[in-house]
N, C-alpha and C positions, 0 to 999 in steps of 0.2 A: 426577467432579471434574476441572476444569478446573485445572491451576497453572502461568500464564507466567514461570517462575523460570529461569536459567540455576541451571549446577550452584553451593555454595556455597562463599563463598570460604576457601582452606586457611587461611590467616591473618586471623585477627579479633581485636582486642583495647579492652580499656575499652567506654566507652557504658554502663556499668553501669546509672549514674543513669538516663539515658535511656528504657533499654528496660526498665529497671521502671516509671516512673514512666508509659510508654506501656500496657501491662500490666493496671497498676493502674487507667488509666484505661479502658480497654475492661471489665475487670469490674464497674466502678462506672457506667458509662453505661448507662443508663436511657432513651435516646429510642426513641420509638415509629414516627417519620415521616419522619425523618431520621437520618446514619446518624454518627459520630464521626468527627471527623476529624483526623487525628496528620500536624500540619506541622512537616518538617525544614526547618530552612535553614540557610543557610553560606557559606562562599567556595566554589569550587570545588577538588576535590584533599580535600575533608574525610572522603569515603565516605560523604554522605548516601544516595549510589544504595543502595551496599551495608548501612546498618543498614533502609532501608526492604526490601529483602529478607530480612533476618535478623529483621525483627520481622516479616514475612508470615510466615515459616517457622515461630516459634514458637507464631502465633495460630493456627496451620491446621487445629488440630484442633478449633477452634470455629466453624471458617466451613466446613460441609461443600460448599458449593460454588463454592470453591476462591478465587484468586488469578486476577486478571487486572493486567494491564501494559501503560500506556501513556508512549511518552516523547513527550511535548510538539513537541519539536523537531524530529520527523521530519515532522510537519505542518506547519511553517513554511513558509510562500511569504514571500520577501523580508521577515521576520520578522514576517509577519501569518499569523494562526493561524485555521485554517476548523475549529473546535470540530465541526461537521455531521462531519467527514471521521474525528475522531477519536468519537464518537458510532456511525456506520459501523462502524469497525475492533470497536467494545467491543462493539457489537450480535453481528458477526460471532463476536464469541467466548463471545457468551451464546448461538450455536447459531441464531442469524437467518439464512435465508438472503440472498444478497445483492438478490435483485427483491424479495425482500418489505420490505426497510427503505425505512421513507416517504421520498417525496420531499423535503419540507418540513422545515425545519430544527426548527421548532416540534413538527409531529408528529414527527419523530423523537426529539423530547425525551420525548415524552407515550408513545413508544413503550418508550422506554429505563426509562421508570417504571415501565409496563407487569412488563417484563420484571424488572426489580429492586425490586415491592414486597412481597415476600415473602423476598426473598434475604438470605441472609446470607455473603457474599462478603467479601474485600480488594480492589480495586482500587487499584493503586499509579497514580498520578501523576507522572512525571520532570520536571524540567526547566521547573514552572510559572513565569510569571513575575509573573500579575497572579492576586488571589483569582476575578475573572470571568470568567477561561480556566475553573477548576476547579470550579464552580457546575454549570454544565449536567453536570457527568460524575457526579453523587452521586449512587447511589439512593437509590430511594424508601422508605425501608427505615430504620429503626434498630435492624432486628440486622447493620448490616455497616460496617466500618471503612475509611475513606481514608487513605491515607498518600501524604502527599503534599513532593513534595523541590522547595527551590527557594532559590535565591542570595540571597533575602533576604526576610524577612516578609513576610505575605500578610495585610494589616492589614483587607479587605473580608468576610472569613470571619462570620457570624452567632455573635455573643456568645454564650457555651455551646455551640457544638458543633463546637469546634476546642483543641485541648491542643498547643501550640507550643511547639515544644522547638528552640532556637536551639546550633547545633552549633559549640564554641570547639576551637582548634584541641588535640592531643591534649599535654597533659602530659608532662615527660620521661619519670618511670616508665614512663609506658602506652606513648610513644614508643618508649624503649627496649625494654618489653617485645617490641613489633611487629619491633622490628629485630631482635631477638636470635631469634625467631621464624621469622624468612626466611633469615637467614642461617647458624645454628646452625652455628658455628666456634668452635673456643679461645680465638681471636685478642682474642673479644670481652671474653672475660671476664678475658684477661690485660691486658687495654689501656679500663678502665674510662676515662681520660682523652680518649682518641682515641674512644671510642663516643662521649662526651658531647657531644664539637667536630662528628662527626658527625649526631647528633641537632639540636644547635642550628640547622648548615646546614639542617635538613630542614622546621627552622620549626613542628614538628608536622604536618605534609599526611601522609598516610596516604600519595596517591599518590607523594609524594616519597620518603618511605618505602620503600614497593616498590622503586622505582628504584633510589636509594641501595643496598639490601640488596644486591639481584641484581647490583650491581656489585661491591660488594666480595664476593661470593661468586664470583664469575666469576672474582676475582685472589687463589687461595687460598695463592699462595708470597710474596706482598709483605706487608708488616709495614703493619699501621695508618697508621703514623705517615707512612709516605712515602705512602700512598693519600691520605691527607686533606689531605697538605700538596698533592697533585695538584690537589686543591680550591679552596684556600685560595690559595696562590701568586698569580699575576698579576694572578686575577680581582679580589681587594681591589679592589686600586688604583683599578679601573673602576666599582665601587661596583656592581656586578652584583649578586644576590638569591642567596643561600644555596640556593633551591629551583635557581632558573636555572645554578648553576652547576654542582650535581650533573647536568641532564638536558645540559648541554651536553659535560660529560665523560664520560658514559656515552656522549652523539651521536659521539664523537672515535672511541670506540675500539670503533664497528660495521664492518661489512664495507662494502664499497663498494655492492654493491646495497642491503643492510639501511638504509643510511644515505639513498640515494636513494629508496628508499620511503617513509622516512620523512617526507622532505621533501615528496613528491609528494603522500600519503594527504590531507592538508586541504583537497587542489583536487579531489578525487573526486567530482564529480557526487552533490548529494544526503547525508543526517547520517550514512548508515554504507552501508559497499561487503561484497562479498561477495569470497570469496579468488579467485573468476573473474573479477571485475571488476580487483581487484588486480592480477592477471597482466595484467591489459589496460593498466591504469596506469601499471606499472612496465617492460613492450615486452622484458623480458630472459626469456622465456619463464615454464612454468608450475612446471618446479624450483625455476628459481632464485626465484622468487618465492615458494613453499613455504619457502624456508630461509629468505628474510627478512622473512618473519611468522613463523616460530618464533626464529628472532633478535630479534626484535623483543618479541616476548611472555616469552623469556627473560629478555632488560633488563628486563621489567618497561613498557616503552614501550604493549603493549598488551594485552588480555586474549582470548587464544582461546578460552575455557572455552564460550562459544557457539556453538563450530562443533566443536565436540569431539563426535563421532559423530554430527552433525545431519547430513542430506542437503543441507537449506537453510539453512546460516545466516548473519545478520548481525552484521559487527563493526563497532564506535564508538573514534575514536578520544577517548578520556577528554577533555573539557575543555581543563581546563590543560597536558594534551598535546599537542592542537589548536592549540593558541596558540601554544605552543612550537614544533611543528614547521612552522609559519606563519613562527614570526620565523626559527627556520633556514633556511627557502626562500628567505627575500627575503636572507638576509646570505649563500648559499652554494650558492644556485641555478647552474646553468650558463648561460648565454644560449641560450635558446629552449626552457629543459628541462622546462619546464610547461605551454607551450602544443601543444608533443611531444607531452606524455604523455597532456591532456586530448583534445585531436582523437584521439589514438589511444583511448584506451578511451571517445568519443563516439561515432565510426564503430564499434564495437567493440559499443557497445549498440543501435544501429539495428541491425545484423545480427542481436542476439538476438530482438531486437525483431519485427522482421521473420519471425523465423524462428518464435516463439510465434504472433504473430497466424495466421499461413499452418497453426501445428497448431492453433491454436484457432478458427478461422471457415471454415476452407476457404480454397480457392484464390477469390479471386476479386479484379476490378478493383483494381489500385492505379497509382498516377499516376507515384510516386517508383520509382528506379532498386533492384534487388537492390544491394545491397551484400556486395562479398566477402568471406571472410574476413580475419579480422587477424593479420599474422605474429608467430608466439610467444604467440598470444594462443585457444586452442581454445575452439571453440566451447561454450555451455553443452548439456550431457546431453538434451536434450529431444531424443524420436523421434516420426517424422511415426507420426499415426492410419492414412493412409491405407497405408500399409505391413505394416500387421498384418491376420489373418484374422478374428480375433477378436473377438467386438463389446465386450465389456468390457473388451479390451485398447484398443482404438481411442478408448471412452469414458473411460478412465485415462490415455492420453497428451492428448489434446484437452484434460482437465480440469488433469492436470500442465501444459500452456501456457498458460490461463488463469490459473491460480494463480499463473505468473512473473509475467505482466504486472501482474497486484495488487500482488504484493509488491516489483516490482521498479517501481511507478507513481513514488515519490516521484523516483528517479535519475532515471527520464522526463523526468519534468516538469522537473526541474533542467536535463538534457540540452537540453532547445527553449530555453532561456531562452539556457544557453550560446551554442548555436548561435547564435541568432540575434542572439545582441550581438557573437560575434566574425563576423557578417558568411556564416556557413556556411548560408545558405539551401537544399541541397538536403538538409542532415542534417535543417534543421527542419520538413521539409514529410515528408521519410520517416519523421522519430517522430512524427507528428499518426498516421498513419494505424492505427498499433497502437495508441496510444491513443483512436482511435474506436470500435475491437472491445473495450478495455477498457468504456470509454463506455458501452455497450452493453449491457452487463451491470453496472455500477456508474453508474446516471444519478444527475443535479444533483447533478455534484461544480463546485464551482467553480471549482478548481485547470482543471480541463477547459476551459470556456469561455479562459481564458488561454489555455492551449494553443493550441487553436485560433483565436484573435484574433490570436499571433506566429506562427503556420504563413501565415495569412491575408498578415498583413506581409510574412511574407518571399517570398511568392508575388509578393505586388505589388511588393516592391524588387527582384527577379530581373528580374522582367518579362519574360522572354523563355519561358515557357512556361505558352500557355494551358491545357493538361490539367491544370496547379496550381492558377489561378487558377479557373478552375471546381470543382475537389471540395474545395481549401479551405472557398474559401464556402459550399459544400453542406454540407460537417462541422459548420460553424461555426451552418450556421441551426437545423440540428436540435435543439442542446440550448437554441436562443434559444427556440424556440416552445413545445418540455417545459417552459420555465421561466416561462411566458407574456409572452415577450418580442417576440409577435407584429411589431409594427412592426418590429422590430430583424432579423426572420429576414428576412422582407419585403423588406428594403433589401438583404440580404446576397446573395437570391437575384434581386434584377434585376441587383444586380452579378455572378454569374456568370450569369445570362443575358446580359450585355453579351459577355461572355468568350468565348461559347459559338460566336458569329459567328467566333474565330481558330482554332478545331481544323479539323483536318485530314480527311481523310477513309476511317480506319483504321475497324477494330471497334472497337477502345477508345475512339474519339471518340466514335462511335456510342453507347456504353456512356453513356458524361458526358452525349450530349443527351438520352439517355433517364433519366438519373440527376436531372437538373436538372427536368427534368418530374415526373418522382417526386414530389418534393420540391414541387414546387408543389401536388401531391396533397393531401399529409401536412398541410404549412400551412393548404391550403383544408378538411381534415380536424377538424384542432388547432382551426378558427373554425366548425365545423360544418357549412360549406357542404358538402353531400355531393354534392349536382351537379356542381359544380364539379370537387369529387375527383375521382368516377367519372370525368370526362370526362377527364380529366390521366391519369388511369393506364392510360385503354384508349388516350391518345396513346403514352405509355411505353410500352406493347405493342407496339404496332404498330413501333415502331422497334425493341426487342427481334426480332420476329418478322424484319425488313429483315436485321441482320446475324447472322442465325443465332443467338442466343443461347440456347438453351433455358432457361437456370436465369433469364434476366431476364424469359420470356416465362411461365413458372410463376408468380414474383411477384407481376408487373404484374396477373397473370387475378387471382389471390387478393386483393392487393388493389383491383382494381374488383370482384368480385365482394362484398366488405364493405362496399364503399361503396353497392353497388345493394342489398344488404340493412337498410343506415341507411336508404336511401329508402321500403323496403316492398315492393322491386320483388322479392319472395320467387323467382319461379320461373327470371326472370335471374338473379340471384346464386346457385341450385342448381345450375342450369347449367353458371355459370363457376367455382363452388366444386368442381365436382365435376372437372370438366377439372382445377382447378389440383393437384388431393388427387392425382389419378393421376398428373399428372405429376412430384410429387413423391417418389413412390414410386419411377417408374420411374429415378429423377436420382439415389434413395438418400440424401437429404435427410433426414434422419431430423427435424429438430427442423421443420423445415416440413410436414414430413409429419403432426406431431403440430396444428401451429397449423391446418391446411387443413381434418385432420376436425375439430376443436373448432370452428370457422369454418361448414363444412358440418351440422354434428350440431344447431347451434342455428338454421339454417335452414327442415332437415327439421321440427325439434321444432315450429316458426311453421305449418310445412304440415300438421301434424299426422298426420306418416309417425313417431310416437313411436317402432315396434320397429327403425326404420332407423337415429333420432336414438341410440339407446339402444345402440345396436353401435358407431357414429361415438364416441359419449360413452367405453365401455369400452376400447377402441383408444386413445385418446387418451390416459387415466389410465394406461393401463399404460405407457406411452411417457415419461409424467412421470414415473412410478414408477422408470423404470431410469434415466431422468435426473438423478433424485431430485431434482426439481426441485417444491416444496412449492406456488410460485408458481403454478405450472402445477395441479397437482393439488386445493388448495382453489376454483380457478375451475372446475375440470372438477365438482365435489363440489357445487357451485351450481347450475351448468346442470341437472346430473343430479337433485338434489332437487327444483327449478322442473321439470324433464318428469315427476318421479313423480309430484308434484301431483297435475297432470291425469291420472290413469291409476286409475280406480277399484283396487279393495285394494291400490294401491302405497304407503301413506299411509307403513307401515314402512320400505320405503327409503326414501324421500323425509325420512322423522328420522335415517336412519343416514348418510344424505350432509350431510344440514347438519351432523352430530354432529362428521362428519370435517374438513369444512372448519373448523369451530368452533374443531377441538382445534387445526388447524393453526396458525390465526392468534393460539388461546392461545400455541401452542409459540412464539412470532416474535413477541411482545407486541403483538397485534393486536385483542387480545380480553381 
């Protein structure tokens, strides 16, 4: 059982009505194809987030496989929502691997049904804003429940299979109860008058609430009445908001960093930071930064309970705390104290950046400069592969740097946009390039294509360096042409072939011309022409071979040798498959080494050297095996069933390989 919950929160009160009436409605739903759906909505500050995880908790023992959790918001580009991206992420946590989720936003819906029509799960919702964001994420399924939170009705939802339950703010009672809850002091119950003048400030918001409590518990020797009048006093006059006035008198009496965190946290790159990005934000090291997120979570300002013994976790600043510490920034910022802090934990994520792609791809070509360290700001935990003996330690750290750059994509992507509006062109051309390796392993994201369109830009408004200007465009064509945006790659790579005329005459130049021809391979590939390719890629060789390259000159052989096996030409493509397999052994290539014999094994099997194809085939699956790469393994499970075929009494393996690949693609809603 899967369950995306943080832990739950100490304090909860009222919602009675609600989560029976929520309750009441899952045991009386009755759909067969579709699954029930329980919409919150509200202002912000009401604890929608928090009753839709307290009514996951209480369903849980009817949904044996489990809770999943998506917040809306972290998928926003410039408040457009790539639903594909969030679809991804829910796949992911239905145990899909990430090559096997379709390309196609459509199939990937048809995959997600796949995967959820049998299930009986909760998938929570955050942060919806329109009923057509939340349509594609329902399974297929009406044994499983959606819960779904959003700022205001979702009037598009299909008649009968939504129970909408509108969230008013919380009653004095329940109010008060919440407060006397947090704060558990005498004070309160000797000073009924002064709790109520308190409560009223608080408007009913739950989140205000918090706040409010943890402060007057912080001031356990002053008397009510001079606290509230701390309140009340000047701010009248100015007609400020009872919520606003509490978060601004708890902002007074933070510490100096606590309080400059605070203010800085809404310009963090992306909807929630990690406490190592924080230190990067905040530039006063990694203590002091420690004390003012637990100052801060003390106030009540923000909640750590997600990073409370996680290795990895993400914090969000609340909403209407978001807003609030916005308006404090613009009324009490310093001059220059946010574009400070943003360049510094922007450089600060290129270097992590940087530093995951380099453990997770290997060393290889990059155009943009290392970036050094940031002072007070330590680097994140991740160890180089290549530093270890051991091949499942090497494949645990490789796969830890992969992991960051997923989970760390959305700050990315935020980061290039940054960049490149305030004019930072060599930040935005450095975080393209880790985002290619994420690419890589996570295609047709669209967020991507962006990406690289402003790496692209900002290559061309620098202007002064052609090695940008060339592997931009190269980055750029690749997910044009996956996407069948042929024309479009087309244009992108005569434009770095214009480019290609101003390098220089280093290895790395070398690399880009041989890189540029690549690519014209792949394009002439992507359109079938396979003449074409071969020819481009035994050009790309040949200049591999000119500056010494070995691992470019491995490639290049691999791929013309696939390209001379789409033509037919079987005993040249053996030839140079078999050159390319050895030398990817020798290079210690491991996941090339797996694609060379899958590459060679289905040449042999054409030649009909079956017991050669069949040793290539075994080697390969075990290679995915330790990869645990599923993608890999149901292709290997095909090839190998299509050569038992042909192999008198092999008819039984030849069912126990399709059986394999079958189950896989059931496990990954493919089947």
């Amino acid at each position: 059982m899967r369950v995306e919950l943080p832990p739950e929160p100490v304090h909860f009160v009222n919602r009675h009505e609600e989560r029976q009436r929520a309750v009441r409605a899952v045991e009386e739903w009755r759909g067969r194809s579709r699954p029930l759906v329980v919409a919150l909505s509200g202002p912000a500050g009401l604890g929608k987030t928090e009753l839709a995880r307290l009514l996951a908790r209480t369903l849980l023992d009817r949904f044996p496989e489990g809770v999943l959790s998506v917040d809306l918001d972290d998928f926003r580009l410039d408040g457009v929502l790539d639903p594909g991206d969030v679809l991804a992420q829910l796949l992911g946590s239905l145990g899909v691997e990430s090559q096997l989720v379709e390309t196609q936003f459509k199939a990937r819906c048809r995959q997600y049904w796949n995967k959820t029509a049998d299930a009986r799960l909760v998938p929570i919702v955050d942060n919806a804003r329109y009923a057509s964001e939340v349509v594609p994420l329902l399974p297929a399924s009406g044994g499983s429940v959606v819960i779904v939170a959003s700022h205001g009705p979702l009037y598009d939802l299909e008649d009968g299979a939504a129970l909408d339950l509108s969230l008013p703010p919380l009653e004095e009672p329940a109010a008060t109860e919440l407060l006397s809850l947090i704060v558990r002091d005498p004070r309160l119950a000797a000073d009924p008058e002064s709790v109520r003048a308190l409560v009223r400030l608080c408007d009913g918001l739950p989140a205000a609430l918090h706040v409010a409590g943890r402060w007057v518990r912080a001031h356990r020797l002053r008397p009510l009445p001079r606290l509230i009048s701390a309140l009340q006093g000047e701010w009248e006059k100015d007609g400020v908001p009872g919520v606003e006035r509490i978060w601004d008198t708890v902002c007074g009496g933070l510490s100096r960093p606590a309080g400059l965190l605070y203010r800085l946290l809404p310009h963090h790159p992306g909807a929630t930071f990690t406490p190592d990005s924080a230190t990067a934000l905040l530039g006063l090291g990694q203590e002091a930064c420690q004390e003012a997120l637990e100052e801060l979570d003390r106030a009540g300002l923000l909640d750590l309970r997600a990073v409370a013994g996680a290795e990895e976790g993400r914090i969000r600043l609340p909403g209407p705390l978001r807003a609030h510490a916005l308006r404090r920034s613009r009324r009490a910022a310093e001059d220059g104290e946010v574009a400070a802090a943003q360049t510094r934990v922007l450089r600060w994520l290129v270097r992590q950046a940087q530093r995951a792609d380099r453990f997770s791809a290997g060393r290889r070509l990059i155009v943009a400069e290392v970036f050094d360290p940031v002072p007070g700001a330590p680097d994140v935990p991740l160890e180089d592969p290549q530093e270890a003996t051991d091949d499942a330690v090497r494949a645990e750290r490789a796969e830890r740097a992969s992991r960051w750059l997923h989970e760390e994509r959305h700050a990315l992507f935020a980061c290039v946009r940054l960049a490149y509006g305030r004019g930072m062109d060599a930040e935005a051309v450095a975080l393209s390039e880790p985002v290619w390796t994420y690419a890589l392993d996570h295609p047709h994201q669209s967020d991507v294509v962006q990406v690289f369109r402003l790496a692209v830009a900002a290559a061309v408004r620098h202007g002064q360096n052609a090695a940008w200007l060339v592997r931009m465009r190269c980055q750029l064509a690749r997910p044009l042409w996956e996407a069948g945006e042929l024309d479009d790659a087309e244009r992108e790579l005569a434009a770095a072939d214009a480019a290609v005329g101003l390098l220089g005459d280093g290895k790395s130049d070398g690399k880009l011309r041989a890189s540029v021809i690549e690519s014209w391979g792949m394009l002439a590939g992507a359109r079938g022409e396979w003449r074409a390719a071969a020819d481009a890629f035994a050009r790309s060789r040949e200049l591999h071979l000119a500056i010494s390259n070995p691992y470019g000159v491995m490639l290049q052989t691999y791929r013309t040798g696939e390209a001379r096996a789409e033509l037919g030409e079987l005993e040249t493509a053996h030839r140079l498959l078999s050159e390319a397999h050895e030398a990817a052994v020798t290079l210690q290539r491991e996941r090339m080494t797996g694609r060379t014999a899958f590459a060679l094994a289905g040449v042999l099997r054409r030649l009909g050297r079956t017991d050669e194809a069949r040793r290539l085939y075994e080697q390969s699956l075990q290679g995915a095996r330790k990869r645990r790469s599923g993608f890999d393994q149901a292709r290997i499970h095909d090839a190998m069933a299509q050569l038992e075929e042909g192999v008198e009494g092999r008819d039984a393996a030849a069912g126990e390989h399709r059986a394999a690949a079958h189950a896989i693609r059931r496990r990954n809603g493919l089947a």
